[in-house]
Backbone bond lengths (Angstrom), bond angles and torsions (degrees), N, CA, C in turn:
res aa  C-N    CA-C-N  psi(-1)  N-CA   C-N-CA  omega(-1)  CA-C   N-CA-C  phi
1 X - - - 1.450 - - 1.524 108.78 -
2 X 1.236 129.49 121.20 1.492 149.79 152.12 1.357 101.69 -40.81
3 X 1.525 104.08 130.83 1.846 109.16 172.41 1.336 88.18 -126.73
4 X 1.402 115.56 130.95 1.566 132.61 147.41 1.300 133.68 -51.14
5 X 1.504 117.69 102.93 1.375 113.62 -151.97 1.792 89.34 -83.22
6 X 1.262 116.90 141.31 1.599 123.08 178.01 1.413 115.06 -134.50
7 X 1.353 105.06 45.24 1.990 127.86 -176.76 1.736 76.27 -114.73
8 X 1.572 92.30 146.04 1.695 101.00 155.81 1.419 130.69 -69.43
9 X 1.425 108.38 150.35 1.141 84.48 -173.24 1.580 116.20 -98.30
10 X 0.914 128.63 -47.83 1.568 107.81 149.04 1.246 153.38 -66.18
11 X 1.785 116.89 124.96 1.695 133.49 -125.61 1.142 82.08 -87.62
12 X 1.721 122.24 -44.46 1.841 106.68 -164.33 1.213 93.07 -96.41
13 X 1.359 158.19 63.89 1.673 128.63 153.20 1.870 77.03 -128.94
14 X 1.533 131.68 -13.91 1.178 145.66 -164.43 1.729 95.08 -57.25
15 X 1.395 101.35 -63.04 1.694 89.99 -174.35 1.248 103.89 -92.83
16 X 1.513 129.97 42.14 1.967 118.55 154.44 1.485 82.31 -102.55
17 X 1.727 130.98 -34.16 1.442 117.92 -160.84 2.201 83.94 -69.57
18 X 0.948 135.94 -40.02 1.385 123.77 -142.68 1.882 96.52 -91.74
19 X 1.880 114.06 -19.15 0.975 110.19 177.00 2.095 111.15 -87.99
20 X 1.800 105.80 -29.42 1.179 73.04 152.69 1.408 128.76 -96.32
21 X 1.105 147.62 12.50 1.404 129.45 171.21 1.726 102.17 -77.87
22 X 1.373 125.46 -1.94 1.462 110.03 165.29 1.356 112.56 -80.78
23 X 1.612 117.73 -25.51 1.503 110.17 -166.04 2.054 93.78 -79.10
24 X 1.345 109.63 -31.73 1.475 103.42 -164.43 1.427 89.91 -56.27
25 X 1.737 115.43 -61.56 1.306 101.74 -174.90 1.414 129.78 -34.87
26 X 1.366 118.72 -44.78 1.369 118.97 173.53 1.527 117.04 -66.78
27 X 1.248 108.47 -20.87 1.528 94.90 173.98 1.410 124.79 -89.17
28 X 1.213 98.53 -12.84 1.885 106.72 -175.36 1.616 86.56 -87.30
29 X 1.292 127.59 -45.60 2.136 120.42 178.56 1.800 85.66 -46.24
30 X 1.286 119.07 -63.52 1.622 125.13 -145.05 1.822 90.66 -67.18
31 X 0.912 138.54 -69.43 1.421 130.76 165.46 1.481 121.52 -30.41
32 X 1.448 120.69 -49.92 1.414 124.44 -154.95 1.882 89.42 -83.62
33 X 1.503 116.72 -16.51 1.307 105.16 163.59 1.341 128.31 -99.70
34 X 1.261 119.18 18.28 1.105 123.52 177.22 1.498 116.83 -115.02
35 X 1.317 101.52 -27.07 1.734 121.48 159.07 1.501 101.98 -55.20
36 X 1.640 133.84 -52.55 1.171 142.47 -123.46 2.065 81.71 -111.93
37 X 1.173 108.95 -32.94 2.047 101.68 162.45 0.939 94.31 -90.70
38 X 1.598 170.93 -64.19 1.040 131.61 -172.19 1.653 136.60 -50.86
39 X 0.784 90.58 -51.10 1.791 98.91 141.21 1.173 133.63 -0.14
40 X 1.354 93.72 -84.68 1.558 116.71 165.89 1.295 130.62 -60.07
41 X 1.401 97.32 -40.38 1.754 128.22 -179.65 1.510 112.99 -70.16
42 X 0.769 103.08 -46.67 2.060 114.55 -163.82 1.608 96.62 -37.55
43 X 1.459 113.72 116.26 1.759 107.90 143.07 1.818 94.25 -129.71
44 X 1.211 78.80 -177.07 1.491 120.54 172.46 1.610 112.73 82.95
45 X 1.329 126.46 -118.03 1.610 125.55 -151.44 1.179 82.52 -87.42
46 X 1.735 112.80 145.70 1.815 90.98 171.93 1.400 120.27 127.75
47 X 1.551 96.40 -57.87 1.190 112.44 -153.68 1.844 142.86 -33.20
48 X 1.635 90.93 -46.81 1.284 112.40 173.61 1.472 103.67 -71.66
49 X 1.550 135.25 -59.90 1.319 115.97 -160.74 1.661 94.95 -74.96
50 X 1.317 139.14 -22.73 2.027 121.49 179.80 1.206 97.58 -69.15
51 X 1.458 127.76 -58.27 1.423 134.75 174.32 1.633 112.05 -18.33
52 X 1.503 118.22 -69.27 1.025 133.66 -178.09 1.841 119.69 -69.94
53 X 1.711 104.78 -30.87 1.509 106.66 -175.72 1.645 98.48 -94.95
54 X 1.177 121.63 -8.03 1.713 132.59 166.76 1.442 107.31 -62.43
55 X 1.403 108.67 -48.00 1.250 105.12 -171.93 1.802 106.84 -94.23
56 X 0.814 140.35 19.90 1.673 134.34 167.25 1.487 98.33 -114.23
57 X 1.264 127.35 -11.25 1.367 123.62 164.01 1.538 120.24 -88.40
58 X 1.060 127.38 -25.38 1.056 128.06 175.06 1.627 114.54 -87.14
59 X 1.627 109.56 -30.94 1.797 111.58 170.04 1.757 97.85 -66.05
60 X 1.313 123.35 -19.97 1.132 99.13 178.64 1.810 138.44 -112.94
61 X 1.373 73.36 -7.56 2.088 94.75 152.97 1.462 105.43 -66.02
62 X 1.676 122.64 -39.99 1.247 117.64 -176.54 1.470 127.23 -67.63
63 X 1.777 100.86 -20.21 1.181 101.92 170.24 1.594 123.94 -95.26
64 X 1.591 113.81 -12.55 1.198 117.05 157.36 1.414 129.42 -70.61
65 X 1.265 123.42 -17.75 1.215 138.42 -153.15 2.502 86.88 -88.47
66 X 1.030 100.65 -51.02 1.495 128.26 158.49 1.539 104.53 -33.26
67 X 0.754 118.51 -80.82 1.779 137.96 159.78 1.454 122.23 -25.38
68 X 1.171 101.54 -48.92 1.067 109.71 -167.21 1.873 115.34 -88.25
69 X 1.794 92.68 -31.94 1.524 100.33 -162.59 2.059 86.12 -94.80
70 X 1.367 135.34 12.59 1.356 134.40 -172.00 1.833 93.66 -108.00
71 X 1.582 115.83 -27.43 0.833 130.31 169.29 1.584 129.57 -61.45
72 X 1.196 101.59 -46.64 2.114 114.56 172.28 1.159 89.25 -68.47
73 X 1.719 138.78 -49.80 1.558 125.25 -160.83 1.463 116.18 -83.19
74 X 1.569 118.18 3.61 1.491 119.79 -177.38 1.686 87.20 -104.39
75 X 1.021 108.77 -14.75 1.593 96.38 178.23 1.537 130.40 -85.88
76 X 1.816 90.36 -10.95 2.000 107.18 -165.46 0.765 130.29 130.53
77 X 1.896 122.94 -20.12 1.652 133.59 -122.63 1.988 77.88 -143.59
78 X 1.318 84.89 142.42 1.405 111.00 165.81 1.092 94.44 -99.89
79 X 1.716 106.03 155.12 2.013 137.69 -157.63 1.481 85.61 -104.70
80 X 1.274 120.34 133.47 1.531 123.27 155.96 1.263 86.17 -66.59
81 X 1.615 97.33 163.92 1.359 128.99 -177.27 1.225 129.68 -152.83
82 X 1.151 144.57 -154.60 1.694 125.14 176.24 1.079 105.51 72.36
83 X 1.631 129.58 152.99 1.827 135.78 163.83 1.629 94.49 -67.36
84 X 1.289 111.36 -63.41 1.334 115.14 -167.60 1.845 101.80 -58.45
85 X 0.809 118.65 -72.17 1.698 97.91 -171.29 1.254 118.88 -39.01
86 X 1.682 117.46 -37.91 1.538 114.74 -158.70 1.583 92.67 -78.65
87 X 1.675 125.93 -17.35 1.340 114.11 -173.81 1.353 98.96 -91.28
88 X 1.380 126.12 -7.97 1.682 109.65 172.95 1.877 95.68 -62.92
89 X 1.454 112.73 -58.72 1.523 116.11 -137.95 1.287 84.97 -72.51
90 X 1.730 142.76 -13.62 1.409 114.36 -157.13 1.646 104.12 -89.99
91 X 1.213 119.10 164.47 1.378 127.54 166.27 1.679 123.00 -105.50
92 X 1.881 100.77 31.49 1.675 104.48 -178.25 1.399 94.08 -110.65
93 X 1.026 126.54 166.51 1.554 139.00 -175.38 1.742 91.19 -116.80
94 X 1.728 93.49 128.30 1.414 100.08 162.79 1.448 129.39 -32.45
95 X 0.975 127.83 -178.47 1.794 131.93 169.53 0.964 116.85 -83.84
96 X 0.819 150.00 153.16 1.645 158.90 102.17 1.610 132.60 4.09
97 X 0.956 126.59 141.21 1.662 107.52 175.07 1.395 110.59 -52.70
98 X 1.240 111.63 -169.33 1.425 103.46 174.59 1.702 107.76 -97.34
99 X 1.205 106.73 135.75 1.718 121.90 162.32 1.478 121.81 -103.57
100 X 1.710 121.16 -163.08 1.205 127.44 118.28 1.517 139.74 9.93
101 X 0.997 132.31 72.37 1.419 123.03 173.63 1.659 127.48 1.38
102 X 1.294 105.81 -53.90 1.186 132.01 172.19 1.722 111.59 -47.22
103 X 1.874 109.54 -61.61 1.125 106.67 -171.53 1.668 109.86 -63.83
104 X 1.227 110.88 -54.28 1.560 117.83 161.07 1.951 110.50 -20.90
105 X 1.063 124.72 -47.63 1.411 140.14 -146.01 1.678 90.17 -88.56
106 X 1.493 115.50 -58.76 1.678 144.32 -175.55 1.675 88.27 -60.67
107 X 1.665 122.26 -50.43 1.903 92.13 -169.96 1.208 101.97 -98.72
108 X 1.368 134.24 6.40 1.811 127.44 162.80 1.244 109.59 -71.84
109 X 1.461 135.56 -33.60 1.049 153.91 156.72 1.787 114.35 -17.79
110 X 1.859 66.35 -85.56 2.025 86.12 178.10 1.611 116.27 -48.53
111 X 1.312 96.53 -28.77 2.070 94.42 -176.72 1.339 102.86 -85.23
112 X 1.423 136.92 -24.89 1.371 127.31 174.98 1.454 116.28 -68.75
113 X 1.408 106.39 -38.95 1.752 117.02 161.30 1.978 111.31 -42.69
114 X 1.239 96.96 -45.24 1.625 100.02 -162.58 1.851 100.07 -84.31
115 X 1.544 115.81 -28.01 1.520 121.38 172.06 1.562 84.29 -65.20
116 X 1.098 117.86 -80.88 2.194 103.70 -160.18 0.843 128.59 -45.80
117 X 2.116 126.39 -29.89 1.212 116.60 171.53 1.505 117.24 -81.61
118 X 1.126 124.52 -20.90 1.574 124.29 163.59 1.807 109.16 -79.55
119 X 1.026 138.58 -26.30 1.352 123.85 159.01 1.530 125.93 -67.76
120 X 1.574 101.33 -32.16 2.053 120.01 -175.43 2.396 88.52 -62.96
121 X 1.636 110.91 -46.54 1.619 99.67 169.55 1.144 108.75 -62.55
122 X 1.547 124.93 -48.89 1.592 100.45 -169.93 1.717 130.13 -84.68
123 X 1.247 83.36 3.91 1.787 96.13 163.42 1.701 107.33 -84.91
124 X 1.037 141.25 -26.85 1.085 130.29 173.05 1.605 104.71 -100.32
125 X 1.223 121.66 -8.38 1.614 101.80 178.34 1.632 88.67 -86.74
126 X 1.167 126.75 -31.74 1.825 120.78 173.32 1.744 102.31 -49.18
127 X 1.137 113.48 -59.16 1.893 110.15 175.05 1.016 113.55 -17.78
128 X 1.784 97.22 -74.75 1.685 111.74 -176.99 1.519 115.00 -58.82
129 X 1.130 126.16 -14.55 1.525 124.03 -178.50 1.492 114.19 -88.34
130 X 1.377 91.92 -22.64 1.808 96.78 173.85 1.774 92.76 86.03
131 X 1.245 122.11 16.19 1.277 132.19 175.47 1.725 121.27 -71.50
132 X 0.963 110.77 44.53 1.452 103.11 -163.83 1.434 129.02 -54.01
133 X 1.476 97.95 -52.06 1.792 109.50 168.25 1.816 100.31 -52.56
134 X 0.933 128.02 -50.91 1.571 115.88 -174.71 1.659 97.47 -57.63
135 X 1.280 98.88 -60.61 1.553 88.23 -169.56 1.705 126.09 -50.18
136 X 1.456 105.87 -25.19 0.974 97.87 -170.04 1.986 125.09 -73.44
137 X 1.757 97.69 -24.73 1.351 121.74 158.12 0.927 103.48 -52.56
138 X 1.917 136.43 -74.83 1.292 108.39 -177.45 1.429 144.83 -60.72
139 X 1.610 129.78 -13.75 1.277 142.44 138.87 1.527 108.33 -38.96
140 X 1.187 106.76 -45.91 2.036 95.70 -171.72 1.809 97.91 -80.72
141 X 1.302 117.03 12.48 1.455 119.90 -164.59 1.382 100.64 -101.48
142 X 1.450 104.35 -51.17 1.330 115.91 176.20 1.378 114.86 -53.37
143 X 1.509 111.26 -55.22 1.468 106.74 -157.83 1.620 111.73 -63.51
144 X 1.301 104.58 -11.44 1.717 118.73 -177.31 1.445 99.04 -72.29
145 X 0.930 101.87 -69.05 1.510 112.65 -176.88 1.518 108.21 -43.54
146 X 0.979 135.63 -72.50 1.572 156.61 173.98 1.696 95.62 -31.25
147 X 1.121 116.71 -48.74 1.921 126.93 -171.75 1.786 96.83 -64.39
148 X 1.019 115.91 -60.18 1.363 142.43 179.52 1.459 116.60 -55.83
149 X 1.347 104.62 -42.31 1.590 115.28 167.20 1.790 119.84 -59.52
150 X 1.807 85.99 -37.97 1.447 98.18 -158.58 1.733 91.85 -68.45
151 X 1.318 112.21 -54.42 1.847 123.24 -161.97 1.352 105.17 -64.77
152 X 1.960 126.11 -26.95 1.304 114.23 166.17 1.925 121.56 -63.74
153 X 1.279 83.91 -32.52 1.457 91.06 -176.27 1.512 117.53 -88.10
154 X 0.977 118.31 6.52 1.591 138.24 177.53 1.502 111.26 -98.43
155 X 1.449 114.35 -21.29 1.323 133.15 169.77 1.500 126.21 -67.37
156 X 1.508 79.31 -50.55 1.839 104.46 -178.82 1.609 108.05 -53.89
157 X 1.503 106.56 -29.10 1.679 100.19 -158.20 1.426 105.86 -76.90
């Protein structure tokens, strides 16, 4: 009987796939807290439906964030952890005070931009790793993000 080997197959692109799935992790924590002050933050025109679409985005970064960090440990790799570490590795910029609904809406935006282009590398450094199951999480990562991108920016107009 044939066993399906389901290890990657390439050893060195293995820990860029395990170093980025720490930064995604940190960026979906660094988002899911910036979703989670806007949140809190939101007044003016608006209010009730961002209020309310603030908060189903952020329950569900929380559950990706889950996903993602169950993911580095099926691979070998311990999850950074800590506020402060996950804000070294992330590539989102804190928030803003609170404004406008709008401005809130304009920098959730910008961090979903910066989650897809750092997930769009670690979907292809997963290729090269022969990582498929990772990759395939980060494809279902993207398209979230990308959905989310689209309805913030559909707001703006």
């Amino acid at each position: 009987m044939k066993t399906t080997n389901t290890e990657p197959t390439n050893r060195s692109a293995i820990s860029e796939v395990k170093n980025g799935l720490g930064r995604l992790l940190a960026n979906t924590y660094s988002l899911l807290a910036a979703t989670h002050h806007a949140h809190w933050n939101v007044e003016g025109k608006g209010f009730f439906h961002l209020h309310a679409a603030f908060e189903e985005q952020y329950n569900e970064l929380f559950a990706a964030s889950d996903e993602i960090a169950e993911r580095v440990r099926a691979l070998g790799a311990y999850t950074p952890g800590g506020l402060r570490r996950l804000a070294e590795l992330s590539s989102i910029q804190d928030p803003e005070e609170p404004g406008p609904g709008k401005e809130f809406v304009a920098s959730l935006a910008e961090a979903h931009e910066v989650v897809i282009s750092d997930a769009k590398k670690l979907r292809d450094t997963c290729e090269t790793a022969g990582d498929l199951e990772t990759q395939d999480l980060v494809i279902a990562r993207i398209q979230v993000h990308e959905k989310t991108l689209w309805m913030l920016r559909s707001h703006l107009k």
